[in-house]
Backbone as JSON Lines, residues from 0, in Angstrom:
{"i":0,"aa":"X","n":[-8.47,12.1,0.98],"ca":[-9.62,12.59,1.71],"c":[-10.14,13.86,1.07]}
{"i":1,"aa":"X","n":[-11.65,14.13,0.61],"ca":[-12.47,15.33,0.59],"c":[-12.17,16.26,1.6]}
{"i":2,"aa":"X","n":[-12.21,17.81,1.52],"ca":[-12.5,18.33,2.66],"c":[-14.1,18.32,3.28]}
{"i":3,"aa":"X","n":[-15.01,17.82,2.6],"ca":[-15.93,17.88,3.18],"c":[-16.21,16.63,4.18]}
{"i":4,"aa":"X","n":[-14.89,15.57,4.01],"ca":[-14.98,14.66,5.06],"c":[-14.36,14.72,6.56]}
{"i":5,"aa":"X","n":[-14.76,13.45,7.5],"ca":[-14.1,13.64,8.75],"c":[-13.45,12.62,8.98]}
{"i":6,"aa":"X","n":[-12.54,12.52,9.25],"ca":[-11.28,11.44,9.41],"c":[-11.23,11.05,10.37]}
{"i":7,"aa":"X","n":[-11.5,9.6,10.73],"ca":[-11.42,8.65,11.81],"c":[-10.3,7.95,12.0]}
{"i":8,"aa":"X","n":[-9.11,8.5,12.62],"ca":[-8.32,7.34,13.14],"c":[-8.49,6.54,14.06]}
{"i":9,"aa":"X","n":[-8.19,5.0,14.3],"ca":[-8.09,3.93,15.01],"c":[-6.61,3.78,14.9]}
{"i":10,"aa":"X","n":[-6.31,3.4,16.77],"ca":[-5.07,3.36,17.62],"c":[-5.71,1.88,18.3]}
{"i":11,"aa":"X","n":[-4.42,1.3,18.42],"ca":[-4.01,-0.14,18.93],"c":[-4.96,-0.94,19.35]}
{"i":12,"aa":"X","n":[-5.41,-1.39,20.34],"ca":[-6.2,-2.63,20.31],"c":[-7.41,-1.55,20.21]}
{"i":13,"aa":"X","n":[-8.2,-0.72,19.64],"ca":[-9.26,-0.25,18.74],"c":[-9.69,-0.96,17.47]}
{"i":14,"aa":"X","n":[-8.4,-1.27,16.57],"ca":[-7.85,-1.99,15.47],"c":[-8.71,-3.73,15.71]}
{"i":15,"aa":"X","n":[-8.97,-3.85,16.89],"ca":[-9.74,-5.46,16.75],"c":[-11.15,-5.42,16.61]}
{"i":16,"aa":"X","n":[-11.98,-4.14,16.76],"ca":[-12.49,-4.27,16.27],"c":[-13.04,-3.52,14.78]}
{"i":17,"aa":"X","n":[-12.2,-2.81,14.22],"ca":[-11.93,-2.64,12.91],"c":[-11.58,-3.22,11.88]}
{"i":18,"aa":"X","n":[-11.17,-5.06,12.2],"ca":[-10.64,-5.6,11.16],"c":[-9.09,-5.01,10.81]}
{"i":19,"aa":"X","n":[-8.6,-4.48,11.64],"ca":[-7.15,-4.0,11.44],"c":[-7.4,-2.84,10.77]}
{"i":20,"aa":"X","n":[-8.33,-2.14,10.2],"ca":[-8.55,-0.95,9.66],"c":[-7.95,0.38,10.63]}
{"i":21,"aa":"X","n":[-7.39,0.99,9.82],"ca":[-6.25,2.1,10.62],"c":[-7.0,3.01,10.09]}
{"i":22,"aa":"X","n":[-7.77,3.64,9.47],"ca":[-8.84,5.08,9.4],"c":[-10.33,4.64,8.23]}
{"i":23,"aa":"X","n":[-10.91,5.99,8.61],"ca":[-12.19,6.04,8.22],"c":[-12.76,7.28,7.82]}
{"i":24,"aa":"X","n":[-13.0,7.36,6.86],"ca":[-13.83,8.64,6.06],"c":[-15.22,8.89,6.57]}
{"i":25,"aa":"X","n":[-15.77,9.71,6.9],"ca":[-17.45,9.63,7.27],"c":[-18.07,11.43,6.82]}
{"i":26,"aa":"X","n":[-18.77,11.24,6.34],"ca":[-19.6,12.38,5.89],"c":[-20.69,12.36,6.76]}
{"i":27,"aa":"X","n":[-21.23,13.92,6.88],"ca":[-22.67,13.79,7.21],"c":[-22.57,13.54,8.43]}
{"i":28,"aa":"X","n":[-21.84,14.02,9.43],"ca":[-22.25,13.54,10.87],"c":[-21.9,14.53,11.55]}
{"i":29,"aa":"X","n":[-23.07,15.32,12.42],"ca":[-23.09,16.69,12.91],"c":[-22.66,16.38,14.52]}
{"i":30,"aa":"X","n":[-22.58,15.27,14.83],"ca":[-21.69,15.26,16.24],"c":[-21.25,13.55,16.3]}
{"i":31,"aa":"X","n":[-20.71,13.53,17.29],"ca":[-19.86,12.42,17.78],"c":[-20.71,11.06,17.63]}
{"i":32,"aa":"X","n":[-22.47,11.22,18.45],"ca":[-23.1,10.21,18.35],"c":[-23.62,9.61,16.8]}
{"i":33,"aa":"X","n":[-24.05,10.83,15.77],"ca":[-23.81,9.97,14.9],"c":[-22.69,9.45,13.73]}
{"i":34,"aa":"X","n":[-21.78,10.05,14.83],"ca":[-20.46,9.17,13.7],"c":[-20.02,7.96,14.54]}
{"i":35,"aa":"X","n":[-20.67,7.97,15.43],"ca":[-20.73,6.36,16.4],"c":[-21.54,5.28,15.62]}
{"i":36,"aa":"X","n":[-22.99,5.96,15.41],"ca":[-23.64,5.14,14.37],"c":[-22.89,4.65,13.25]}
{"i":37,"aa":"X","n":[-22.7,5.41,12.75],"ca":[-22.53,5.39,11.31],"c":[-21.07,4.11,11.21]}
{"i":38,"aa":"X","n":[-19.69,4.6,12.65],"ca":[-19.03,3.35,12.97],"c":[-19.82,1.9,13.02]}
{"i":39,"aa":"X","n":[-20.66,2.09,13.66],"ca":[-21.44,0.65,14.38],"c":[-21.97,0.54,12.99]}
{"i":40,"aa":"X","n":[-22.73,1.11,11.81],"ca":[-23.27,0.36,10.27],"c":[-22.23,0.0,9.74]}
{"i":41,"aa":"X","n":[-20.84,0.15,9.64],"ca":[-20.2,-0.29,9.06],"c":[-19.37,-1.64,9.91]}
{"i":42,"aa":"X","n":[-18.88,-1.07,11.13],"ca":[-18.16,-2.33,11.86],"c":[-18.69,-3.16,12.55]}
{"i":43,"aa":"X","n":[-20.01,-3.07,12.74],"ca":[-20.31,-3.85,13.5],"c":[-21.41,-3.19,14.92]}
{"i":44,"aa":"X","n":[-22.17,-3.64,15.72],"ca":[-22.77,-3.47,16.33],"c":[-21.94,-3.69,17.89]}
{"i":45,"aa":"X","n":[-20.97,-4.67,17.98],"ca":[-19.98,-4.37,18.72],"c":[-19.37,-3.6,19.28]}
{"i":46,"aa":"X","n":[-18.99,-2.98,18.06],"ca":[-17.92,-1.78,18.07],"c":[-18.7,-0.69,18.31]}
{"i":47,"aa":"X","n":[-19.93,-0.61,18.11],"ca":[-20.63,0.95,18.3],"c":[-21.12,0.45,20.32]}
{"i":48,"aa":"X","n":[-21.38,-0.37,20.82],"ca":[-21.6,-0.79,21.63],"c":[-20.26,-0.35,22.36]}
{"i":49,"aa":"X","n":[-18.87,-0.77,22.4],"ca":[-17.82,-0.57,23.01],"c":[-17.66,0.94,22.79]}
{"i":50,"aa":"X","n":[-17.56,1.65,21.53],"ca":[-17.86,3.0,22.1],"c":[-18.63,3.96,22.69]}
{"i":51,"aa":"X","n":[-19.56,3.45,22.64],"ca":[-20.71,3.86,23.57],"c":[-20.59,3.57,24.89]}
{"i":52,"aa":"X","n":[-19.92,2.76,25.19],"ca":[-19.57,2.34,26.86],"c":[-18.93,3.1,27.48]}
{"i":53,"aa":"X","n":[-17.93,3.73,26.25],"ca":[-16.3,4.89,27.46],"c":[-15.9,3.96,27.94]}
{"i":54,"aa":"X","n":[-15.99,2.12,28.13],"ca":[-15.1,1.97,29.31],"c":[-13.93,1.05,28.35]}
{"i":55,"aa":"X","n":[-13.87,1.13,27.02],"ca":[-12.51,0.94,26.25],"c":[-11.69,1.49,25.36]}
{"i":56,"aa":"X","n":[-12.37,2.5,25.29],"ca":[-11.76,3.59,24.54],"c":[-11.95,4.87,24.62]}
{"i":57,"aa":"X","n":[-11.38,5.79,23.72],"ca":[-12.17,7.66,24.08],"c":[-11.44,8.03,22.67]}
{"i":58,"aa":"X","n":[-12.19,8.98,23.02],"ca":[-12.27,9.98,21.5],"c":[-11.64,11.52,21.98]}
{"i":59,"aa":"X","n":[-10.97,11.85,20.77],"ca":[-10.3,12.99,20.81],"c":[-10.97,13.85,19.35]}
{"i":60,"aa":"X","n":[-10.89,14.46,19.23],"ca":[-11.8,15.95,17.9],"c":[-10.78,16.68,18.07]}
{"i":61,"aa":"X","n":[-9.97,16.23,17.04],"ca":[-9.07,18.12,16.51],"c":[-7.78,18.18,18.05]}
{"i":62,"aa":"X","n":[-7.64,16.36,18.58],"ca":[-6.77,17.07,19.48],"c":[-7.43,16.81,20.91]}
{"i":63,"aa":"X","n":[-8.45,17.02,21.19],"ca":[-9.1,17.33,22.56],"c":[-9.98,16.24,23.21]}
{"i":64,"aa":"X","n":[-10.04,16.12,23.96],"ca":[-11.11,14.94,24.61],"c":[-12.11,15.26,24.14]}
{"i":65,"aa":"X","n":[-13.41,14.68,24.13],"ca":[-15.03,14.74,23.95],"c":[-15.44,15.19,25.46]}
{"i":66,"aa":"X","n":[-14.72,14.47,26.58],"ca":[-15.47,14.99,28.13],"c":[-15.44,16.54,28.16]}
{"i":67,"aa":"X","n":[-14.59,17.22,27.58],"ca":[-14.38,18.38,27.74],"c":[-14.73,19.57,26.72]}
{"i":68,"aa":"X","n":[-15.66,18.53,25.34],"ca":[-16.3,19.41,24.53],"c":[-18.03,19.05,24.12]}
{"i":69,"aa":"X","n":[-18.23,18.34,25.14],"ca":[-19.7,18.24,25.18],"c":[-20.13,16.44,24.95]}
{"i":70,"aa":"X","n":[-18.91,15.96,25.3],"ca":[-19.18,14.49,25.25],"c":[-19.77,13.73,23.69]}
{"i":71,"aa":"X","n":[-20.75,12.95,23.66],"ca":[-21.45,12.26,22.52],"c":[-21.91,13.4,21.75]}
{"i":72,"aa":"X","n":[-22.4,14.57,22.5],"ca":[-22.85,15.6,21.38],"c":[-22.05,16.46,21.13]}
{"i":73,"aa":"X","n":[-20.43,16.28,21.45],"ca":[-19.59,16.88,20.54],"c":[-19.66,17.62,19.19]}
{"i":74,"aa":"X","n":[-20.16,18.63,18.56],"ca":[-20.35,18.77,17.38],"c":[-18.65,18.22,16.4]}
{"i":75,"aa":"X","n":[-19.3,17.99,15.18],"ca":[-18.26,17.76,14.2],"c":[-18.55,18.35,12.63]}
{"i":76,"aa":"X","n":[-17.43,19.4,12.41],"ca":[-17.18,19.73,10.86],"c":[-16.79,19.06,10.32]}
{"i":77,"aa":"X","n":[-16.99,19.64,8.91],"ca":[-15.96,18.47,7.44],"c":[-15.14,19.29,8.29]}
{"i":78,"aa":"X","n":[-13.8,18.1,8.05],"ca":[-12.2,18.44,7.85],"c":[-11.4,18.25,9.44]}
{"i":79,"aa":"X","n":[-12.49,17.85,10.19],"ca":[-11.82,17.15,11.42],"c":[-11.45,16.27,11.62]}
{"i":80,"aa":"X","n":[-10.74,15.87,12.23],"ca":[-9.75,14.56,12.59],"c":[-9.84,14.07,14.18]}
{"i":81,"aa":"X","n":[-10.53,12.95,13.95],"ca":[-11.07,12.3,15.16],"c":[-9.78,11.12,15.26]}
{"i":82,"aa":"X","n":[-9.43,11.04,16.13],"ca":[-8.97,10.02,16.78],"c":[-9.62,9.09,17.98]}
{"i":83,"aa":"X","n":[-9.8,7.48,17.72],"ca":[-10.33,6.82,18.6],"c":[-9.25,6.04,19.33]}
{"i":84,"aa":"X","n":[-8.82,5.99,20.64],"ca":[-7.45,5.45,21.37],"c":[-8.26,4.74,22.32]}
{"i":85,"aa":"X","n":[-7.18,3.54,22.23],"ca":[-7.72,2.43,23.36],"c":[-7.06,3.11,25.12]}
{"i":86,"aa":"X","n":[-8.09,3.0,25.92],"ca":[-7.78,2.94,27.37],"c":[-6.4,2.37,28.02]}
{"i":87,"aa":"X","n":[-5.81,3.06,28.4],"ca":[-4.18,1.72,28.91],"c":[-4.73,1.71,30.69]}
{"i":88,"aa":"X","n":[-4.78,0.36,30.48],"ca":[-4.98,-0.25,32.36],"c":[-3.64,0.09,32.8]}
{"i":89,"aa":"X","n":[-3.34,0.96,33.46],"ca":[-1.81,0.58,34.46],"c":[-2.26,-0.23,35.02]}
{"i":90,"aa":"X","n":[-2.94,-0.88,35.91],"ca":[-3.42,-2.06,36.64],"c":[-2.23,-1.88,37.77]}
């Protein structure tokens, strides 16, 4: 990885719609929504759709939820580390 990039990890059933892809490099994306895009040009229109919903996954920046740092307009630097984690139903 560049430091001028931002590192996308994908966690467990996230991975289906990644093609099993376990991370992602993305430049150029000054908050959360367009590194959603930029997910959805590469994986699919699906996948930018399911993250855009909140209701199967969530995003963490550097560690932290998005609800608690400004949601979709989360800002994002090079050299952050996003994690995307699937929802667990206790049901």
């Amino acid at each position: 990885m560049h430091n001028n990039e931002i590192t996308v990890s994908f966690y467990g059933s996230v991975q289906v719609y990644t093609g099993g892809s376990e991370s992602f490099s993305a430049k150029g994306c000054p908050d959360i929504r367009s590194l959603v895009d930029e997910l959805g040009s590469h994986y699919g229109e699906r996948f930018k759709a399911s993250l855009l919903s909140g209701e199967n996954c969530f995003f963490l920046v550097n560690g932290k939820g998005i609800m608690s740092t400004g949601g979709l307009m989360t800002a994002l630097s090079p050299g952050d580390k996003i994690e995307v984690l699937p929802f667990i139903d206790a049901g």
